[in-house]
C-alpha positions as a Markdown table, in Angstrom:
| # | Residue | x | y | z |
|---|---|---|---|---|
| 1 | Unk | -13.3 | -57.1 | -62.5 |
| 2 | Unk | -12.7 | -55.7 | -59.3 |
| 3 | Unk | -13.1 | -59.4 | -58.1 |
| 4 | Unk | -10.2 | -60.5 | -60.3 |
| 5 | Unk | -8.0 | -57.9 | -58.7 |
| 6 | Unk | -8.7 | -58.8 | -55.3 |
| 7 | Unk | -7.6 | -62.3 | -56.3 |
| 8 | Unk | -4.3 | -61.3 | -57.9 |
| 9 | Unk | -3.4 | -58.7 | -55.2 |
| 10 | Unk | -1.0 | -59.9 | -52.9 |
| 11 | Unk | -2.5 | -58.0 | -49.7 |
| 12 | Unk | -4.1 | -60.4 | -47.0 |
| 13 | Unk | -7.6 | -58.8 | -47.0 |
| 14 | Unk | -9.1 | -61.3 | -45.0 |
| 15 | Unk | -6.0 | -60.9 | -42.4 |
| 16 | Unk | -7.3 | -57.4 | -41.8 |
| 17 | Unk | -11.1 | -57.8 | -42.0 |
| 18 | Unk | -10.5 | -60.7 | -39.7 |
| 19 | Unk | -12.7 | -59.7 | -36.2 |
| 20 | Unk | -9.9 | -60.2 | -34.3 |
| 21 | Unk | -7.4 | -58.5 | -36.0 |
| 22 | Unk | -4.8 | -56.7 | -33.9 |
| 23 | Unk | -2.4 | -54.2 | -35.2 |
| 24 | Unk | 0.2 | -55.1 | -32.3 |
| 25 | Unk | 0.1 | -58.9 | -32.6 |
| 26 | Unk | 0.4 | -57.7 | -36.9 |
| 27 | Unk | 3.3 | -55.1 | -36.2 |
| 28 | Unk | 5.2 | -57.6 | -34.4 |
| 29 | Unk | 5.2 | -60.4 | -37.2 |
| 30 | Unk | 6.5 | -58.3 | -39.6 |
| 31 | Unk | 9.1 | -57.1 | -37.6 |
| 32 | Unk | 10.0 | -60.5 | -36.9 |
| 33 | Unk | 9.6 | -62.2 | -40.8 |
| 34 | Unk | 12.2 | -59.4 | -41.5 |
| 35 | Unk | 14.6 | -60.0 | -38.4 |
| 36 | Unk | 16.2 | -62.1 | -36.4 |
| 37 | Unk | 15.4 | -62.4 | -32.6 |
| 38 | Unk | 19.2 | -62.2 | -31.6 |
| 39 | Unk | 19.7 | -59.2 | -34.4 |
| 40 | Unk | 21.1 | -55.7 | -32.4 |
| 41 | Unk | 19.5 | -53.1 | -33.2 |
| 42 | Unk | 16.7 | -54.4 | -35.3 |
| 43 | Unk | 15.9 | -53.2 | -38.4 |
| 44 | Unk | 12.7 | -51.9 | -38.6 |
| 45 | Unk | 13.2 | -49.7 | -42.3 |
| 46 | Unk | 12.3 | -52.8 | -43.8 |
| 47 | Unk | 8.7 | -53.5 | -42.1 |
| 48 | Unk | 7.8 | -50.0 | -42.1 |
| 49 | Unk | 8.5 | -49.9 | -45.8 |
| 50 | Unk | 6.1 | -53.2 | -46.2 |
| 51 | Unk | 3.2 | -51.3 | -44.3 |
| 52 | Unk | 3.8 | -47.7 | -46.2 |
| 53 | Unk | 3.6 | -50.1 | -49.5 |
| 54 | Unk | 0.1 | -51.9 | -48.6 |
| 55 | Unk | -1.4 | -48.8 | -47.8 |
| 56 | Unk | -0.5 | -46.9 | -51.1 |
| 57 | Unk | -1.4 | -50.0 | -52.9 |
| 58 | Unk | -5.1 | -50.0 | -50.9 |
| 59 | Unk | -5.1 | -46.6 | -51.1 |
| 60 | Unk | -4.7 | -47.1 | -55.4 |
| 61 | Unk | -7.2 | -49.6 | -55.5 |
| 62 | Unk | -9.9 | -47.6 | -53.7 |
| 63 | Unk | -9.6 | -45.1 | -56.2 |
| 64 | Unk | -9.9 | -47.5 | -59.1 |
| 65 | Unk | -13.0 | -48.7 | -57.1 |
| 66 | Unk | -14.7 | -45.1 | -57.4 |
| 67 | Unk | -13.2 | -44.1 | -60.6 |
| 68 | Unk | -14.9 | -47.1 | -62.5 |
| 69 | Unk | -18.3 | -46.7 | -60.4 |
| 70 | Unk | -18.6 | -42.6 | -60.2 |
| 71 | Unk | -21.6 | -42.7 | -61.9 |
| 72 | Unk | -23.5 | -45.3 | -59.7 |
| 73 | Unk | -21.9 | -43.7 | -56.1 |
| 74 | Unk | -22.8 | -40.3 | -57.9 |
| 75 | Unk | -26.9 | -41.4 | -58.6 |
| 76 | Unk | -26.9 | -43.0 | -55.1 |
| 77 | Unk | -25.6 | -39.7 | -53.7 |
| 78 | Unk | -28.4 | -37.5 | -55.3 |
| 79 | Unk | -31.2 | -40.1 | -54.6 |
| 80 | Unk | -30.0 | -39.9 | -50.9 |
| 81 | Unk | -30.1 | -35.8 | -51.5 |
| 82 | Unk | -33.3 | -35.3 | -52.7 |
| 83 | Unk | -34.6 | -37.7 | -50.1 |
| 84 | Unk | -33.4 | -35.9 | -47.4 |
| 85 | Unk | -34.6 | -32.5 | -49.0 |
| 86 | Unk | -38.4 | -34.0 | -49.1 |
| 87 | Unk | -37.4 | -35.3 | -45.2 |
| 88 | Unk | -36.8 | -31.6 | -44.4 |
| 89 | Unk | -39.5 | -30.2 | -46.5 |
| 90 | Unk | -42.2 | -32.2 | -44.8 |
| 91 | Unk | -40.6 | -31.7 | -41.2 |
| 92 | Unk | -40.5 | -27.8 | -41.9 |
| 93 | Unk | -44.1 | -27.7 | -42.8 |
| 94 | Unk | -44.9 | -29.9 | -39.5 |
| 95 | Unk | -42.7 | -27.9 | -37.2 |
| 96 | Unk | -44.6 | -24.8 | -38.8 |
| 97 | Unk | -47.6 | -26.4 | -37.8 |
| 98 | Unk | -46.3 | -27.0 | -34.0 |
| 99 | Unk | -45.3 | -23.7 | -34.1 |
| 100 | Unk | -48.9 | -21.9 | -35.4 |
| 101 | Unk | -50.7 | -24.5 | -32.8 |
| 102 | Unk | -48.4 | -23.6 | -29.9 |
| 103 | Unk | -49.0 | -19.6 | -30.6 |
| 104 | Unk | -52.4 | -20.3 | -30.7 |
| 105 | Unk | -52.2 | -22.5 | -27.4 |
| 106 | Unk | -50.3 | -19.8 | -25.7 |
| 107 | Unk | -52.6 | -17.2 | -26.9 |
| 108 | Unk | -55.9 | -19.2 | -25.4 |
| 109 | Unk | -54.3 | -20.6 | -22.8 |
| 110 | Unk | -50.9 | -19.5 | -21.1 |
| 111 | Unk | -52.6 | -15.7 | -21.4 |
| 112 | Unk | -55.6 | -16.5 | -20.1 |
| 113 | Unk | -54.3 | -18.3 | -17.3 |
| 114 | Unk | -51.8 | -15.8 | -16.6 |
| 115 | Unk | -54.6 | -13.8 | -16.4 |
| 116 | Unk | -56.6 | -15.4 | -14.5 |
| 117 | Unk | -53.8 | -15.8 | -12.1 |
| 118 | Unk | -53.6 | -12.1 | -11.8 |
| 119 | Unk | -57.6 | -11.7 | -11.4 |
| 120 | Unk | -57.0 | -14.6 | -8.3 |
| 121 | Unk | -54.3 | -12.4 | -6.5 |
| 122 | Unk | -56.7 | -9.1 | -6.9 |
| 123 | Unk | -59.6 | -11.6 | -5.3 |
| 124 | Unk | -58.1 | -13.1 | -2.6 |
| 125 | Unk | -56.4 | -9.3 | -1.7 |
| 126 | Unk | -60.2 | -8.0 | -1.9 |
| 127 | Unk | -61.2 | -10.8 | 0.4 |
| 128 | Unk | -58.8 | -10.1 | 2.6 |
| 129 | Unk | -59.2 | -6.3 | 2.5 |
| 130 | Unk | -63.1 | -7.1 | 2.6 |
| 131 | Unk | -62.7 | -9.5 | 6.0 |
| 132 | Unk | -60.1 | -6.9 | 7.4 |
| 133 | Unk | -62.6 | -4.5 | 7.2 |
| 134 | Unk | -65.1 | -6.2 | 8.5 |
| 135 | Unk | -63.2 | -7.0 | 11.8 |
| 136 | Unk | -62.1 | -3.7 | 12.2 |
| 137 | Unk | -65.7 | -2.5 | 12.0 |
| 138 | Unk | -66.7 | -4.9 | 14.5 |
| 139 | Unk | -63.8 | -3.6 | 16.9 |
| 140 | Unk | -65.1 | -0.2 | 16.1 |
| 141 | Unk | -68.5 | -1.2 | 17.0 |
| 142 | Unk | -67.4 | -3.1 | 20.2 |
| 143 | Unk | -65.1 | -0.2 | 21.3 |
| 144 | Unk | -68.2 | 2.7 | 20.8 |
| 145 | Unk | -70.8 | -0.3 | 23.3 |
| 146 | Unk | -68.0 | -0.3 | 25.3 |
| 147 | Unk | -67.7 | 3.5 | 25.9 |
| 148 | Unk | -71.7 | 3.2 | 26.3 |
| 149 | Unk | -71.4 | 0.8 | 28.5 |
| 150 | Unk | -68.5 | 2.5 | 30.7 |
| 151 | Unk | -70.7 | 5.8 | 31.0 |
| 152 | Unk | -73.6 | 3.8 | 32.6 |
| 153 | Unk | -71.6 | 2.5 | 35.1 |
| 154 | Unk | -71.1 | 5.8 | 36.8 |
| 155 | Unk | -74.9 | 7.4 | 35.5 |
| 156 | Unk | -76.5 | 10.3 | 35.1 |
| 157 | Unk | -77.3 | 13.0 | 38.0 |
| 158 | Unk | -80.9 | 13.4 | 38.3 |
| 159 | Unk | -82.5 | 17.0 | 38.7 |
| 160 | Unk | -84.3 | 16.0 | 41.8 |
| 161 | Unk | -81.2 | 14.8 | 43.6 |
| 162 | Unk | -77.5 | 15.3 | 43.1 |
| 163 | Unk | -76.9 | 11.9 | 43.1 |
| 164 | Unk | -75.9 | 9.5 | 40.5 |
| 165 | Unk | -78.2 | 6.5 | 39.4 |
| 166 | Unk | -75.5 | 4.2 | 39.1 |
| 167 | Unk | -75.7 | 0.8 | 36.9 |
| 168 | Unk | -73.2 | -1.8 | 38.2 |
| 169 | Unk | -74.3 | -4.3 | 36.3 |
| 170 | Unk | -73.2 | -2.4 | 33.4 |
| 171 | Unk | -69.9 | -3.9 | 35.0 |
| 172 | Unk | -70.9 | -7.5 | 33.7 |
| 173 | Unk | -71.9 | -6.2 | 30.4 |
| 174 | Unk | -68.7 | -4.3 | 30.0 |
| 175 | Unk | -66.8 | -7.3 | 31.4 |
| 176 | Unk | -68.1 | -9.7 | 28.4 |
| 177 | Unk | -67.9 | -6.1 | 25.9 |
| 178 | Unk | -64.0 | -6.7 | 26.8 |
| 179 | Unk | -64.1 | -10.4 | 26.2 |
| 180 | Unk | -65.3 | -10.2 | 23.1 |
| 181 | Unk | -62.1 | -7.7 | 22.0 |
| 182 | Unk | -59.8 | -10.1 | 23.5 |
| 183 | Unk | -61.2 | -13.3 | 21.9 |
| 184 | Unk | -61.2 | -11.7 | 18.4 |
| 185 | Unk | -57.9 | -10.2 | 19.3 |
| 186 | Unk | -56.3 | -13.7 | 19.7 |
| 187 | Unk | -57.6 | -15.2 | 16.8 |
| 188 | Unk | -55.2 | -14.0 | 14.7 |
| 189 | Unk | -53.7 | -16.9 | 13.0 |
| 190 | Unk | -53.7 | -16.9 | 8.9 |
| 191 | Unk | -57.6 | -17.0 | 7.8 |
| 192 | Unk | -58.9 | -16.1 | 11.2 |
| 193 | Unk | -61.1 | -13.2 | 11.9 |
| 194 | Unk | -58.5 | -10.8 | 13.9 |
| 195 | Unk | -55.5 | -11.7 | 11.3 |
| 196 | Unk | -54.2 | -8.3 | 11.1 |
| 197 | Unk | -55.7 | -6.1 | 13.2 |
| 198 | Unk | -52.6 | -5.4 | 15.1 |
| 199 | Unk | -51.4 | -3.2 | 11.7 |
| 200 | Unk | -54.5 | -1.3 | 11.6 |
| 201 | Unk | -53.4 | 2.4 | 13.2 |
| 202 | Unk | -57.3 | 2.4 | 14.1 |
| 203 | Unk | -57.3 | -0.8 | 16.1 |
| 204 | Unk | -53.8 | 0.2 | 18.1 |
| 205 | Unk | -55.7 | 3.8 | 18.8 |
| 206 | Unk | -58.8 | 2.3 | 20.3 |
| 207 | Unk | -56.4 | -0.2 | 22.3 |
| 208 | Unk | -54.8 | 2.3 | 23.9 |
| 209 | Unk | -57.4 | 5.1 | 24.2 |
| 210 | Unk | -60.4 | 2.9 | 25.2 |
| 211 | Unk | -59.9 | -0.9 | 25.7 |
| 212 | Unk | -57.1 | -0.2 | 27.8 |
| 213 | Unk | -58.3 | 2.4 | 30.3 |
| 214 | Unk | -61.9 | 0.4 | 30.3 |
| 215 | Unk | -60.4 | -2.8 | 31.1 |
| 216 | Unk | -58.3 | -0.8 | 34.3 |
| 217 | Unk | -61.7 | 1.1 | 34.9 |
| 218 | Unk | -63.7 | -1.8 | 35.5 |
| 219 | Unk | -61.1 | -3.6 | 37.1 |
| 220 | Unk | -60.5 | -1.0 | 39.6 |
| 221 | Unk | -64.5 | 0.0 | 40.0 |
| 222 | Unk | -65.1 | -3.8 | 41.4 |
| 223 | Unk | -61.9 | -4.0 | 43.5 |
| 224 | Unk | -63.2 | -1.4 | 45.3 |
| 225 | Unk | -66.8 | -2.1 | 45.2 |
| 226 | Unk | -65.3 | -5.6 | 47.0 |
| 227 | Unk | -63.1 | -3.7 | 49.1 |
| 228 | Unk | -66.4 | -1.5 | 50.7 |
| 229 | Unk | -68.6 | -4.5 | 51.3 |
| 230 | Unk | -70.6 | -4.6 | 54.4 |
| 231 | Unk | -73.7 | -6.0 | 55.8 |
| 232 | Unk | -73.5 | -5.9 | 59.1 |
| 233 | Unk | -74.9 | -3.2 | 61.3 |
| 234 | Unk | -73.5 | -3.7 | 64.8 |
| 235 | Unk | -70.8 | -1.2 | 64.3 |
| 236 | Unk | -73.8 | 1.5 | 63.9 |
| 237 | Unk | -75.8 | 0.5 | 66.3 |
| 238 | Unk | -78.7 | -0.4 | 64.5 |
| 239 | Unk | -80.7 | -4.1 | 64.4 |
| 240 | Unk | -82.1 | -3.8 | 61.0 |
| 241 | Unk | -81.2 | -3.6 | 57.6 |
| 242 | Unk | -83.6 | -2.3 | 54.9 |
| 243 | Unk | -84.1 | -5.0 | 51.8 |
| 244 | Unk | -83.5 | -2.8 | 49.6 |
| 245 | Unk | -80.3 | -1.9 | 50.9 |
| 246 | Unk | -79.1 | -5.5 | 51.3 |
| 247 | Unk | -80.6 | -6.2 | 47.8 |
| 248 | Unk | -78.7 | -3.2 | 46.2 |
| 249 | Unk | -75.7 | -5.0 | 48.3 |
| 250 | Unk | -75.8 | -7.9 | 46.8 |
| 251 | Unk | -76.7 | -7.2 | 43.6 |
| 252 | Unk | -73.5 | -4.4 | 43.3 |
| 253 | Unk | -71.3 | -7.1 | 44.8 |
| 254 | Unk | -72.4 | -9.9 | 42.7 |
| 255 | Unk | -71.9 | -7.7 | 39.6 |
| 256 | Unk | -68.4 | -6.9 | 41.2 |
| 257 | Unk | -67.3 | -10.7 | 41.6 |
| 258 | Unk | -68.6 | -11.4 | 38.0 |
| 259 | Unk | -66.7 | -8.9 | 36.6 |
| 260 | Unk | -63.2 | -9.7 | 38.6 |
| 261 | Unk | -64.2 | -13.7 | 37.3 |
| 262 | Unk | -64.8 | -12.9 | 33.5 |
| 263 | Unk | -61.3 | -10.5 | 33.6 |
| 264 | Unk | -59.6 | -13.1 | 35.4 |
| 265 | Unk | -56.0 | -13.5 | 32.9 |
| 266 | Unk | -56.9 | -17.0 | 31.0 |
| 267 | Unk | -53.6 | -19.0 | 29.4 |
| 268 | Unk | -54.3 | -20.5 | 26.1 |
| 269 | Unk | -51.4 | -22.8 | 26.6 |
| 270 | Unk | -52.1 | -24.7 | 30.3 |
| 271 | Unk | -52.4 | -29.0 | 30.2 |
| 272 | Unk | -55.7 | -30.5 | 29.7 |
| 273 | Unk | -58.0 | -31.3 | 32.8 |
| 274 | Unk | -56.0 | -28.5 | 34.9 |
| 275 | Unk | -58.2 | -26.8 | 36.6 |
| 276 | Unk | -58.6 | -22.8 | 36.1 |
| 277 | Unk | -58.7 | -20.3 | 38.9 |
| 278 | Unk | -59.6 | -17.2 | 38.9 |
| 279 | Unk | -56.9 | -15.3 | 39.6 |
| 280 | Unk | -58.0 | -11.5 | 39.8 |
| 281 | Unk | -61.3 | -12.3 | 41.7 |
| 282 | Unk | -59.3 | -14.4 | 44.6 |
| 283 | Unk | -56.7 | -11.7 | 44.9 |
| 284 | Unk | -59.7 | -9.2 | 45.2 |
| 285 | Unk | -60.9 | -11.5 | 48.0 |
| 286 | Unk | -57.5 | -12.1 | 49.7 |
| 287 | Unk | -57.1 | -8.4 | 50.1 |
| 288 | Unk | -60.5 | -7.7 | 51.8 |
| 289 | Unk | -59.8 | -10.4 | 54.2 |
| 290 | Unk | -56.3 | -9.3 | 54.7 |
| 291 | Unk | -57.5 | -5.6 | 55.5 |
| 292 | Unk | -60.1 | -6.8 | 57.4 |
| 293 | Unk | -57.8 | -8.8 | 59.7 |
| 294 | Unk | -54.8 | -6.0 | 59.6 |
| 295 | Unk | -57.8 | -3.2 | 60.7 |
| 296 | Unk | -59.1 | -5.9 | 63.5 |
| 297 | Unk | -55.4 | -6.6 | 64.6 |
| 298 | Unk | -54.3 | -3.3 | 65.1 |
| 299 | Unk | -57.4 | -2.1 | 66.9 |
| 300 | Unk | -57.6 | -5.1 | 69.1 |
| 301 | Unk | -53.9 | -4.2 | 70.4 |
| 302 | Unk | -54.7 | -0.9 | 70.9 |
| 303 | Unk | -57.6 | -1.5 | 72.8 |
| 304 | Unk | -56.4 | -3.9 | 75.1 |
| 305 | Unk | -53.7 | -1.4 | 76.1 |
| 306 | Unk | -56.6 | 0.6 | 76.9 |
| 307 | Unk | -59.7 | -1.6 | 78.5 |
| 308 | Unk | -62.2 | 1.5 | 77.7 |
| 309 | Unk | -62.5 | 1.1 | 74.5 |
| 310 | Unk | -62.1 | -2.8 | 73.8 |
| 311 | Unk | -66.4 | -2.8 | 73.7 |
| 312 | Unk | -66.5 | -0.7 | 70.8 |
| 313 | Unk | -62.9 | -2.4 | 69.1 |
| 314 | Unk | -65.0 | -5.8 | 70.3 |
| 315 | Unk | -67.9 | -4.7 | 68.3 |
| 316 | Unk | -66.3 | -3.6 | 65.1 |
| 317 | Unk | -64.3 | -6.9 | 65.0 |
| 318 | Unk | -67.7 | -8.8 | 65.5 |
| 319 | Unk | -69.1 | -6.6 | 62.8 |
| 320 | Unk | -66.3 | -7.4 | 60.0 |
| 321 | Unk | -66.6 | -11.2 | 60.7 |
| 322 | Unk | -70.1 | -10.7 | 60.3 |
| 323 | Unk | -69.3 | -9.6 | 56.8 |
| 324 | Unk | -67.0 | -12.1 | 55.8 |
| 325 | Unk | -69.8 | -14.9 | 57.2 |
| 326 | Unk | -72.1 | -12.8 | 54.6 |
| 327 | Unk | -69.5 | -12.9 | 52.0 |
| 328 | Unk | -69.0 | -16.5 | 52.2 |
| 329 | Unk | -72.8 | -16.9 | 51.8 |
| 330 | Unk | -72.9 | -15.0 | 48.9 |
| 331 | Unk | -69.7 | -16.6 | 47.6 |
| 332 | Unk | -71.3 | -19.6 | 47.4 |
| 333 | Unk | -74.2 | -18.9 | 46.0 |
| 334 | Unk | -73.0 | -17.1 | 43.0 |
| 335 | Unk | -72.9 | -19.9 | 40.4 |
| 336 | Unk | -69.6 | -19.0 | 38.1 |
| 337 | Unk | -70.5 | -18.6 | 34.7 |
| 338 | Unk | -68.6 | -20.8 | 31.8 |
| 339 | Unk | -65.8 | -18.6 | 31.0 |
| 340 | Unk | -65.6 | -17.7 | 27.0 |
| 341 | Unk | -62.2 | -17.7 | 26.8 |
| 342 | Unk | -61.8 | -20.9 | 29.0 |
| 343 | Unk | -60.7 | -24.0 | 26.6 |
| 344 | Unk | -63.8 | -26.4 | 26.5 |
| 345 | Unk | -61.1 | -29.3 | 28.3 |
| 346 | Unk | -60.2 | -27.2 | 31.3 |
| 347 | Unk | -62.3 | -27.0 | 34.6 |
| 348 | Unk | -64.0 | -24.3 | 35.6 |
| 349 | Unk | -65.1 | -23.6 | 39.5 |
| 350 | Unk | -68.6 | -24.5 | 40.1 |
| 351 | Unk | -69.1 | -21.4 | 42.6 |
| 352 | Unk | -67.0 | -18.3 | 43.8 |
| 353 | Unk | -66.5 | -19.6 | 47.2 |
| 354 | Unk | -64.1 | -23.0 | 46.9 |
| 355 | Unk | -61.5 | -21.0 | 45.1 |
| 356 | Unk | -60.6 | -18.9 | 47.4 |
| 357 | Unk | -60.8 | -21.6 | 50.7 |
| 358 | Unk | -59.0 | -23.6 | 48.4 |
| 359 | Unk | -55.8 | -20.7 | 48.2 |
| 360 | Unk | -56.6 | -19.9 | 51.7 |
| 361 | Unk | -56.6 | -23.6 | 52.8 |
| 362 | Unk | -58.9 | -23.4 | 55.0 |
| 363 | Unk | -62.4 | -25.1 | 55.7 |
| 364 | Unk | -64.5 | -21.7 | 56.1 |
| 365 | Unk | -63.7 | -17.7 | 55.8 |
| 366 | Unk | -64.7 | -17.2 | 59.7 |
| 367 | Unk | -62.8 | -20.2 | 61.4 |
| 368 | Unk | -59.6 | -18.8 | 59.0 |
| 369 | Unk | -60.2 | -15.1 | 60.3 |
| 370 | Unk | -60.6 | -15.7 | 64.0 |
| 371 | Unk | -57.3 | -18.0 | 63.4 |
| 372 | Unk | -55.3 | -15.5 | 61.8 |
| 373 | Unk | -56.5 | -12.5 | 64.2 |
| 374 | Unk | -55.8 | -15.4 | 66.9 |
| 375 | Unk | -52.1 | -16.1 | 65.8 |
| 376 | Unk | -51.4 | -12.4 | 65.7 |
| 377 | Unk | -52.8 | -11.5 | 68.5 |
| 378 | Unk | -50.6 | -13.6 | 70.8 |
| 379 | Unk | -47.6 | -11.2 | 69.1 |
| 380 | Unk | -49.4 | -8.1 | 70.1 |
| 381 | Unk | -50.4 | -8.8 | 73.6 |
| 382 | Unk | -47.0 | -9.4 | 74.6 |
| 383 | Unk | -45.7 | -6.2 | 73.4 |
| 384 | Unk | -48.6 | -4.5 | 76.2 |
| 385 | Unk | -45.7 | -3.2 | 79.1 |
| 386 | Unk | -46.2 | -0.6 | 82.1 |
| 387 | Unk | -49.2 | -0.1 | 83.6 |
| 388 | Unk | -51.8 | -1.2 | 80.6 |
| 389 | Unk | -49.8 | -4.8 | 81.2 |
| 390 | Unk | -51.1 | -5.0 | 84.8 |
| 391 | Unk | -54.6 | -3.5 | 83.9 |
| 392 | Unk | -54.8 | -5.9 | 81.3 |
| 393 | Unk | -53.9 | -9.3 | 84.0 |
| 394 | Unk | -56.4 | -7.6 | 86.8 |
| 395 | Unk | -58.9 | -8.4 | 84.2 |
| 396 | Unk | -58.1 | -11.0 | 81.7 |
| 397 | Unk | -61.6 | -12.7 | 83.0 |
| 398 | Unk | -63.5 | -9.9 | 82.1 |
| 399 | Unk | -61.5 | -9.6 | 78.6 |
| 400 | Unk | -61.6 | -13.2 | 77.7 |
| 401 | Unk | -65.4 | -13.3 | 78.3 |
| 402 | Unk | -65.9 | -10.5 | 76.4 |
| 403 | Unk | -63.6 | -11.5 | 73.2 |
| 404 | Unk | -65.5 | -15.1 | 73.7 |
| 405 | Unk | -69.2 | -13.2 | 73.1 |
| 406 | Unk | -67.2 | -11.5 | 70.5 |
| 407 | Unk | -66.4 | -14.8 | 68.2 |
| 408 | Unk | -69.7 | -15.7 | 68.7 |
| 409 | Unk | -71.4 | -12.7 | 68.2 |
| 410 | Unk | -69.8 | -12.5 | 65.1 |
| 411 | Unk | -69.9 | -15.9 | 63.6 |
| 412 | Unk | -73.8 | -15.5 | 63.6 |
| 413 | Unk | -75.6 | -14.2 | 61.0 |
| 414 | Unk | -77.9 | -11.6 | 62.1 |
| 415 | Unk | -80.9 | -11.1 | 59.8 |
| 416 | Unk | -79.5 | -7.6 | 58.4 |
| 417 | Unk | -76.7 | -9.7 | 57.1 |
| 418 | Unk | -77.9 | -12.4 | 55.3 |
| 419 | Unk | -77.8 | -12.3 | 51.1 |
C-alpha cells in the first residue's frame, strides 16, 4: 500500500535520497523552472510555495506511515524497552559487585598500605633517632677521653716532689682523640654517621667547651715545647749531656712534631696527586728558626760593638746552630705517619724534615742559618760608628778567626747533641 503511494506521489524521492543531493544546486532549479533568467526582480513566491507544498505533503505521508503501523513501531518500542531494562538490571548487579570488591580491596589493601606507610615513616625516624644517638654518644665518649687525655698531659704532683710527672705523649693521643671528632664531624652528608650532630645543643656545648679549647691547648703546649728545644750544652759550659735527658728530649719533641703533623688543617677539596704539607708543624719550625736567627742577629751586633763579650755571643750562636743541626737529625728521622684525614690519592711527606727545606729552599737547616745570620749581619756591622767602629777594624783578624771556629764549632754535632 504504502508502495502504491510512493508510486502515484508526484515527489522525486529518489532526487532527494540521491547521495549527492544538494539543496543549493535544488533551490536554484526551481527558482529557475519558475523564472526567467532576464525576469527583474524574480519571483521567488512561487518556488517557495512548491517547497512549503512537498514538505506538508511528506510531512502527511509520514504520518499515514505510523498511523497504519502504530501497533508494530509500538511492540518494537517495548521489546527495545524491556531489553534495555534487563541491560541495566544486569550492569547494576555487576557494578554492585565492582563496588563490594573494590571496598573490600581498599579495606585489605589501600588501609593496610596506608598503614604500612605510616609504620615506614615511624621506622626510618626511629633509625634515624637511634643512629643520631649513637653518634652523639660516641662524641660524648670521645669528648670525656679527651678531657682524660688533656689532664695527663700536664700530671699529677707527686708527694715526694712538687713537681709534675708530665705525659707528652698524651699529646699524640689527644692529637688522634681530636681527629676522630673532626672526621665524624665532616661526615655529615644524608645517611652518614655525623648527619646532624650540628643540631644537637649537646654536640655545639662540647665544641665549644672542650674540643675547642683542647684543640688550642695542644696546639699551643707543642708550639712551645718546639719553641724551648735544645741539646746543646756549650752555652752552660758543660761537655756532657745525661741520656736520659736527651731521651726525655727527644721523646717530648717528637710527641710535639706529631702532634703539630696530625692538626695540621687538611682540605677535602685539593687536585689529585698534589702533594700535602703540613702546614702548622712547618710554621712551628719556621718560627724557631726565625727566633733563633733574630736572638743570634741581635746579639752578634751588639757584641761586635763591644769585643768583650763577642766569646760568650760566639758561643751561644754556636750553641743554637748546634740545636738546629740536632733538629734536623731528628727531623729526619721521625717517619710521618699516614694522615687519617689525608684522601688516599694525595701524597703524604715521607719524613718531617723535607717539608720544611722544601718552604725554606734550602739544601740543609745549618748552611740556611749561617746564610741568613750571614746576610744580616753585613746590615748590622755597618751601622757600628765611633770608636767600637775602629776597635772593631784593629781586630777584624782576631774577630773573623773567631766567628770562623764559631761556624764550625757549631755545625758539629757534639755527642750531648745527637737524637
Amino acid at each position: 500500500m504504502a508502495s502504491t503511494e510512493e508510486d502515484t506521489s508526484y515527489i522525486d524521492y529518489e532526487t532527494f535520497l540521491s547521495p549527492s543531493f544538494s539543496p543549493s544546486t535544488f533551490a536554484n532549479s526551481l527558482v529557475l523552472g519558475t523564472n526567467n533568467p532576464t525576469d527583474t526582480p524574480l519571483d521567488l513566491s512561487t518556488p517557495l510555495s512548491r517547497v512549503l507544498f512537498d514538505t506538508q505533503e511528506i510531512n502527511t505521508h509520514i504520518d499515514n506511515l505510523t498511523t497504519k503501523n502504530a501497533l508494530p513501531l509500538l511492540s518494537h518500542t517495548q521489546e527495545q524497552t524491556s531489553s534495555s531494562e534487563r541491560i541495566v538490571h544486569e550492569i547494576d548487579s555487576q557494578v554492585a559487585g565492582l563496588n563490594e570488591g573494590y571496598k573490600r580491596l581498599e579495606k585489605e589493601v589501600l588501609v593496610r598500605h596506608e598503614t604500612a606507610e605510616e609504620v615506614k615513616v615511624v621506622a626510618n625516624r626511629l633509625w634515624e633517632t637511634i643512629r643520631l644517638g649513637r653518634s652523639v654518644g660516641r662524641c660524648l665518649q670521645l669528648g670525656r677521653q679527651l678531657e682524660i687525655q688533656l689532664s695527663e698531659i700536664y700530671g699529677i704532683k707527686t708527694v715526694a716532689k712538687d713537681q709534675s710527672s708530665e705525659d707528652y705523649r698524651a699529646l699524640v693521643r689527644c692529637s688522634n682523640t681530636l681527629l676522630n671528632l673532626q672526621e665524624l664531624f665532616y661526615k655529615n652528608g644524608p645517611g652518614e654517621e655525623g648527619h646532624g650532630l650540628e643540631r644537637v645543643d649537646a654536640i655545639r656545648t662540647l665544641q665549644t667547651s672542650i674540643i675547642t679549647p683542647a684543640e688550642r691547648t695542644v696546639q699551643s703546649k707543642s708550639q712551645q715545647i718546639v719553641r724551648e728545644f735544645s741539646m746543646s750544652t756549650l752555652s752552660t759550659g758543660s761537655n756532657t749531656t745525661t741520656y736520659s735527658r736527651a731521651a726525655d728530649t727527644k721523646s717530648r719533641t717528637t710527641s710535639a712534631l706529631l702532634s703539630l703533623y696530625l692538626l695540621s688543617p687538611v682540605a677535602t677539596k685539593k687536585p689529585k696527586n698534589e702533594k700535602w704539607e703540613p702546614e702548622l708543624l712547618i710554621q712551628s719550625l719556621q718560627d724557631y728558626l726565625r727566633t733563633a736567627l733574630t736572638s743570634s742577629l741581635a746579639s752578634l751586633s751588639r757584641s761586635l760593638a763591644s769585643l768583650p763579650t763577642l766569646d760568650r755571643t760566639l758561643l751561644e750562636i754556636s750553641a743554637r746552630c748546634q740545636n738546629i743541626l740536632a733538629l734536623e737529625t731528628l727531623l729526619l728521622s721521625t717517619t710521618a705517619p699516614p694522615h687519617p684525614l689525608l684522601p688516599a690519592d694525595q701524597e703524604h711527606p715521607s719524613d718531617f724534615l723535607h717539608p720544611l727545606l722544601s718552604s725554606l729552599e734550602t739544601g740543609s737547616l745549618p748552611s740556611y742559618f749561617w746564610r741568613s745570620l750571614a746576610s744580616g749581619l753585613s746590615t748590622k756591622v755597618q751601622e757600628i760608628v765611633g770608636p767600637s767602629a775602629r776597635i772593631l777594624r784593629n781586630n777584624r783578624n782576631s774577630v773573623r778567626e773567631a766567628i770562623r771556629e764559631c761556624v764550625i764549632r757549631g755545625s758539629q754535632a757534639r755527642p750531648g747533641c745527637q737524637v
